[in-house]
C-alpha positions as CSV (number, residue, x, y, z in Angstrom):
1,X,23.9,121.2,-70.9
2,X,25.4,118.2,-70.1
3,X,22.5,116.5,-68.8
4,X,20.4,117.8,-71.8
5,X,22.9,115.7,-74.2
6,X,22.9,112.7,-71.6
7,X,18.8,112.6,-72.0
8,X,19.0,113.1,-75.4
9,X,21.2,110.3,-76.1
10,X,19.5,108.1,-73.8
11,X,15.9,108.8,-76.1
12,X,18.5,108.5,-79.0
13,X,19.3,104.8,-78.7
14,X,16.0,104.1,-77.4
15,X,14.4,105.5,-80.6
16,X,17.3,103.8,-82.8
17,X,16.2,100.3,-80.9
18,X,12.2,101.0,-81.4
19,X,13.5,101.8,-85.5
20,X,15.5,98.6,-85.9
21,X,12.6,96.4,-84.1
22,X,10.2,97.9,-87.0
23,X,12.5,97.5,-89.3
24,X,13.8,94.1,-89.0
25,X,10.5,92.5,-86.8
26,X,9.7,89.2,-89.0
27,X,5.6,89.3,-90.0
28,X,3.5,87.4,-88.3
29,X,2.3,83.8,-89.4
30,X,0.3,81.0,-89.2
31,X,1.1,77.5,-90.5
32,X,-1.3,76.0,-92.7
33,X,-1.7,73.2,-90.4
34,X,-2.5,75.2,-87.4
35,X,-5.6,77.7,-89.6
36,X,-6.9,73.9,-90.3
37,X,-6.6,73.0,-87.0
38,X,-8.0,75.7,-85.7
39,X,-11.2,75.9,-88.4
40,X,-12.1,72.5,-88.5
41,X,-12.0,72.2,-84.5
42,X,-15.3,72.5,-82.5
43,X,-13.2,74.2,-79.8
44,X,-13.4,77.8,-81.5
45,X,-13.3,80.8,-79.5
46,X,-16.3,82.8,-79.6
47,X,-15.2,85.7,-80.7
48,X,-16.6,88.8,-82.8
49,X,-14.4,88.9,-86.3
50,X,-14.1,92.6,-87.5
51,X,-14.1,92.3,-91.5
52,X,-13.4,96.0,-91.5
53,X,-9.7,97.2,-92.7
54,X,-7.9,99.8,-91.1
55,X,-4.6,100.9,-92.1
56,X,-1.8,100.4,-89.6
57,X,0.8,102.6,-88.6
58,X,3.6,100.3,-86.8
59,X,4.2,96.9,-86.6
60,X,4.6,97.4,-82.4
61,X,0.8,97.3,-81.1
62,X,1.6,99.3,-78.6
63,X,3.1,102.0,-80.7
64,X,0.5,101.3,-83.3
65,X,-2.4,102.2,-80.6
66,X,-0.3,105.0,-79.3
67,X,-0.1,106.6,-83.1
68,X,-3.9,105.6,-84.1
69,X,-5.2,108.0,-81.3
70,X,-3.3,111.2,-82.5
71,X,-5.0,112.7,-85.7
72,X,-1.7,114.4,-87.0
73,X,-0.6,111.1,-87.5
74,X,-3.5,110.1,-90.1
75,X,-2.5,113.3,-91.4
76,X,0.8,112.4,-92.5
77,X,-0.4,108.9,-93.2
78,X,-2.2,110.3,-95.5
79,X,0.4,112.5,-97.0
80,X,3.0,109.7,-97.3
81,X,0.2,107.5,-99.4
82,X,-0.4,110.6,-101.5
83,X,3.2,111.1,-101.8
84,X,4.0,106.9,-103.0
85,X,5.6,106.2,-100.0
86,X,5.3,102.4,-98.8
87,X,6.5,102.5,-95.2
88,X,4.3,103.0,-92.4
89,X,4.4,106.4,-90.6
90,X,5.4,104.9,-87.5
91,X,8.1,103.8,-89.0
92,X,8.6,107.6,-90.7
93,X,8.4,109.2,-87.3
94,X,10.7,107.1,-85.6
95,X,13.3,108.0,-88.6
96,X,12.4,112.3,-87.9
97,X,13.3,111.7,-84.5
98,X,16.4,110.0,-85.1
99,X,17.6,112.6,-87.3
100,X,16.2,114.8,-84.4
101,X,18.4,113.7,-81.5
102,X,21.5,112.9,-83.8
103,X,21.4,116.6,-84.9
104,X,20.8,118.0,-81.4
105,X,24.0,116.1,-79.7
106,X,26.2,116.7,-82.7
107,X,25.2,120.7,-81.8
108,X,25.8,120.0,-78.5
109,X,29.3,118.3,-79.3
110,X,30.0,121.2,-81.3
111,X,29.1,123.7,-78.1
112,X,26.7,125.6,-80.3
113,X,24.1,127.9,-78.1
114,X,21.0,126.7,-77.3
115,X,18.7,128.5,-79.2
116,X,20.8,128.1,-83.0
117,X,20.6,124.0,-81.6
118,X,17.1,124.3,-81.8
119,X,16.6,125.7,-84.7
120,X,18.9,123.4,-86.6
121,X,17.2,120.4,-85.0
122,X,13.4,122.0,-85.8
123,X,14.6,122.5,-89.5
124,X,16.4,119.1,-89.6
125,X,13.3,117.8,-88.4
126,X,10.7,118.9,-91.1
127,X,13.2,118.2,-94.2
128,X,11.3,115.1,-94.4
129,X,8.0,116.3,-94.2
130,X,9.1,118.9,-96.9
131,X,10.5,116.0,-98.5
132,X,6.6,114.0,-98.3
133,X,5.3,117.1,-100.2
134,X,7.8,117.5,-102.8
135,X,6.8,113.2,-103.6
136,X,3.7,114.1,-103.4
137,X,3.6,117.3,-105.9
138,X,6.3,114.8,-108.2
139,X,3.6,112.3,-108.1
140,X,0.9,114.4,-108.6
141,X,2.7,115.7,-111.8
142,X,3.2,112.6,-113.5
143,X,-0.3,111.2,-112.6
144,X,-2.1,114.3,-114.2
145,X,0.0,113.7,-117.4
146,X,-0.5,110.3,-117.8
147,X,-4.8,110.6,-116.8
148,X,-5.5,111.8,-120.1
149,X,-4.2,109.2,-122.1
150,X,-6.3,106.9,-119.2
151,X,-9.5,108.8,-119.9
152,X,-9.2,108.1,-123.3
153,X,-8.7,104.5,-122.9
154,X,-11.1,103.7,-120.9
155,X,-13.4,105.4,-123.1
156,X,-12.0,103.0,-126.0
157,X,-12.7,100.2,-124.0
158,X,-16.4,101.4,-122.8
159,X,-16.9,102.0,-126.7
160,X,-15.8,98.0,-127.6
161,X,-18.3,97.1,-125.0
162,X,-16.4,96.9,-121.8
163,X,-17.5,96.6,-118.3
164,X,-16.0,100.2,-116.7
165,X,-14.4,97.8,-114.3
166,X,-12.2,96.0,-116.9
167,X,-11.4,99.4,-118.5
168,X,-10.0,100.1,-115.2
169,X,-8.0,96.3,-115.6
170,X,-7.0,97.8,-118.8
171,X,-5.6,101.1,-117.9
172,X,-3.7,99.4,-114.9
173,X,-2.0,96.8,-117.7
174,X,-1.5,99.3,-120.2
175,X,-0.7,102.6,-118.8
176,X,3.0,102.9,-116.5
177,X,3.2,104.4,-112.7
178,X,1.6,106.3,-110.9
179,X,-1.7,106.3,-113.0
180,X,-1.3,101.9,-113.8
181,X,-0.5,101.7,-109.9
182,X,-3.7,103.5,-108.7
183,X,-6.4,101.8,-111.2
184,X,-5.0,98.4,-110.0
185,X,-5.4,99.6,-106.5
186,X,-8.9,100.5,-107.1
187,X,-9.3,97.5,-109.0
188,X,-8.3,95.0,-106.2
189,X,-10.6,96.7,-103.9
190,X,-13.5,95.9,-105.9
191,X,-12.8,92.5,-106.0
192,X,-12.5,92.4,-102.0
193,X,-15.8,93.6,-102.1
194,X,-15.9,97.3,-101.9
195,X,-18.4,98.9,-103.9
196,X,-17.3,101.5,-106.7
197,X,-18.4,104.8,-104.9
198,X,-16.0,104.5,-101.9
199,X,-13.1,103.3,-103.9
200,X,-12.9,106.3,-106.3
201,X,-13.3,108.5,-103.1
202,X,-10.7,106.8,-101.7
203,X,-8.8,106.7,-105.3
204,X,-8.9,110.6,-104.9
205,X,-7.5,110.8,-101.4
206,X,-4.7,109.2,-102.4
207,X,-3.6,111.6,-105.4
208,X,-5.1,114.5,-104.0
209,X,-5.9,116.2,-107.9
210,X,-8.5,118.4,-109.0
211,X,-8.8,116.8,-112.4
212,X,-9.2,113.4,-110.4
213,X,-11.8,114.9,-108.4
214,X,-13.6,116.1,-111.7
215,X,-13.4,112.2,-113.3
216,X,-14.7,110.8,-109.5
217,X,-17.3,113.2,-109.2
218,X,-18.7,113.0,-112.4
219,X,-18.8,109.0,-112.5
220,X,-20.5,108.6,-109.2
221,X,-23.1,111.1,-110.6
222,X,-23.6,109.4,-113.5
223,X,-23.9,106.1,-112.0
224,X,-26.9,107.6,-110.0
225,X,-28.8,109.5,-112.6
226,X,-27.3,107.5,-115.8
227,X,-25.9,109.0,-119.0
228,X,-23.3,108.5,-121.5
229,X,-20.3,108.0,-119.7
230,X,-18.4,107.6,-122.8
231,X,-18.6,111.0,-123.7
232,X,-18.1,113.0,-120.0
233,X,-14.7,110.9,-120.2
234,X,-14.2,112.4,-123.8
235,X,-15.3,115.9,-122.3
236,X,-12.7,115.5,-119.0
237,X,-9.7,114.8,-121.5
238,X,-10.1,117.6,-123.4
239,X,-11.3,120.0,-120.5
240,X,-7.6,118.9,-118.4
241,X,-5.2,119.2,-121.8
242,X,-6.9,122.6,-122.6
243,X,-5.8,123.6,-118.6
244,X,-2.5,121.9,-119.3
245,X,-1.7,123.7,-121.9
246,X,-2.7,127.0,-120.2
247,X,-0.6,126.1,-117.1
248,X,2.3,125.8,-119.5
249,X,2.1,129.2,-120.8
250,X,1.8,130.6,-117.4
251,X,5.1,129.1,-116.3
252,X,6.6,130.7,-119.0
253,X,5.1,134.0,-118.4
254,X,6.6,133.7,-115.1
255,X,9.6,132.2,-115.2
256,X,11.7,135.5,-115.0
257,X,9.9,136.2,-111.9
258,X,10.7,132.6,-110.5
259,X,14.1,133.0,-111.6
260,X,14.4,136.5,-109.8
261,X,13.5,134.9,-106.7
262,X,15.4,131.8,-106.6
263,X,18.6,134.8,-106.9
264,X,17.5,137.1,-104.4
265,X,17.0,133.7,-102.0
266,X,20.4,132.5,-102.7
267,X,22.3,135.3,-102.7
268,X,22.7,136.2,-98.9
269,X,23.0,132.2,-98.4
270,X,26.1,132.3,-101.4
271,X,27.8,135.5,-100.1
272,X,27.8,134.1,-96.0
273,X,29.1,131.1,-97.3
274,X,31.5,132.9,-99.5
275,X,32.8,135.0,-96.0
276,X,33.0,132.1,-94.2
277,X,35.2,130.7,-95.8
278,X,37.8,133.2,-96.8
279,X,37.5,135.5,-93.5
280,X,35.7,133.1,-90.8
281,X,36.6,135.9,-88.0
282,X,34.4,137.5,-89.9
283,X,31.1,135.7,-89.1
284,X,32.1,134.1,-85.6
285,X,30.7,137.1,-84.2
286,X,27.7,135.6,-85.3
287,X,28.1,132.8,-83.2
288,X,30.3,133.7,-80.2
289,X,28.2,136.9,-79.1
290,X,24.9,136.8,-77.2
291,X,22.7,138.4,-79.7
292,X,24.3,136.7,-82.5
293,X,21.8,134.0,-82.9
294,X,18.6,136.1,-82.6
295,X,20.2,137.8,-85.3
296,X,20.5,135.0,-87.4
297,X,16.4,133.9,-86.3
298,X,15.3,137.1,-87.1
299,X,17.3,136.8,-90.5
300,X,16.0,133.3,-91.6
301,X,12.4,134.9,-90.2
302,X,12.5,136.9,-92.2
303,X,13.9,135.6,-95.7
304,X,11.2,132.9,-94.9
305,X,8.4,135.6,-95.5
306,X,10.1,137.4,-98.1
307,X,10.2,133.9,-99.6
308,X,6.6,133.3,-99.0
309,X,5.4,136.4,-100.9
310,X,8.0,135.7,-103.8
311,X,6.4,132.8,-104.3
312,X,2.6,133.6,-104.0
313,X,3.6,136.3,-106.3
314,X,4.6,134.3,-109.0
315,X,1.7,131.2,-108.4
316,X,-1.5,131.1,-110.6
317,X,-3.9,128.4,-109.4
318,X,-5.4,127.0,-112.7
């Protein structure tokens, strides 16, 4: 055990070193003088400029490279963009692992068995990713709000004789985070040169909605084939109130159920916490005998699934 804690510590400071380079590595630059310099010389390299972007995961090129080749990692790129959040994922991943190892030698320091270590350190290790889908489902809320009121005013604008590209200006000005933040994202794009098809695909990548999906869809459509665009924006607002105000009535239909599960969840949690604390004899059983921790696996197994079908039991995809 103690050369387990010994390697652990060792990858510890080496990830906490890796985290603070990220963190506190100054951008690179050029001075003015030397992008002159360089231009206006004959003496250029010969070299092939890509003009294609590609989103980076680290700062460190070699960490960067290393990250690029695994998919996961796009993966939960792509989740942390949907979810608002600005630093990079290698960045993300260095922090998972820190909370990783820090939780693995503090069990260790604490002589806790193997197996219960790991478990704390696996579920210590995906409260952030829980924590990237809870942003992202937060986001997701306030974006779906706010898109009808966007709808309608760039349907205002299209009406006064508006290009759809400064409706999009206008909806960025006028309407607040997350909805103003995307449209100006989508805007800037445009004016680097990307055409409006890819950026409203990549628009709903980023928020992952079904009702964004509906507006993307039916404007590239109707850039193709032509029609009044006006009035599908007109037709989309009204279509995602209408479902807005059905999901509303289905969480009221369901909140006893909700509220029935969050009780039976807790209350084992409560009433172990309640016996550890007034009898802790009680429960070190738990701990000190060999079977003890597959108890406790096979108990969080299975509150997990019981959890699971709680909640699918109460969910109505609308």
């Amino acid at each position: 055990m103690n050369i387990v804690l010994t390697v652990a510590l060792f990858f510890l400071i080496l990830i906490v070193f890796e985290l603070l380079y990220s963190l506190f590595k100054q951008p690179d630059g050029r001075s003015i003088g030397g992008a002159v310099e360089r231009y206006s010389s004959n003496s250029m390299p010969e070299e092939e400029i890509d003009i294609l972007y590609y989103r980076k995961f680290s700062d460190i090129k070699v960490l960067n490279t290393f990250l690029s080749a695994i998919p996961a990692v796009g993966k939960l790129d792509e989740l942390m963009q949907q979810g608002g959040v600005k630093t990079l994922a290698g960045i993300y991943i260095l922090l998972i692992l820190v909370v990783g190892a820090v939780l693995f030698l503090l069990c260790g320091l604490f002589n806790y068995p193997l197996p219960l270590s790991c478990i704390i350190v696996v579920i210590g290790m995906l409260l952030p990713y829980f924590y990237l889908l809870y942003r992202r489902k937060q986001r997701r809320a306030r974006f779906e709000v706010l898109f009808p009121d966007a709808l309608d005013l760039m349907g205002y604008s299209l009406k006064a004789g508006h290009s759809i590209l400064s409706s999009f200006k206008m909806v960025a000005e006028e309407i607040a985070d997350p909805v103003g933040e995307e449209f100006d994202r989508v805007v800037e794009e445009i004016n680097f040169g990307r055409d409006l098809n890819s950026c409203l695909r990549n628009f709903s990548r980023r928020i992952d909605s079904l009702e964004l999906r509906f507006f993307v869809t039916s404007a590239i459509i109707q850039r193709e084939t032509g029609g009044n665009l006006v009035e599908m924006l007109e037709k989309i607002s009204e279509v995602i109130r209408k479902k807005f105000r059905f999901r509303e009535k289905v969480k009221t239909m369901s909140a006893e159920g909700k509220l029935s599960a969050i009780i039976l969840l807790a209350l084992p949690i409560l009433t172990g916490a309640a016996i550890f604390v007034l009898n802790p004899e009680y429960l070190m059983i738990l701990l000190n005998d060999p079977i003890g921790p597959y108890i406790i696996i096979t108990a969080i197994a299975m509150m997990a699934v019981g959890s699971f079908i709680m909640y699918r039991l109460v969910q109505l995809d609308v």
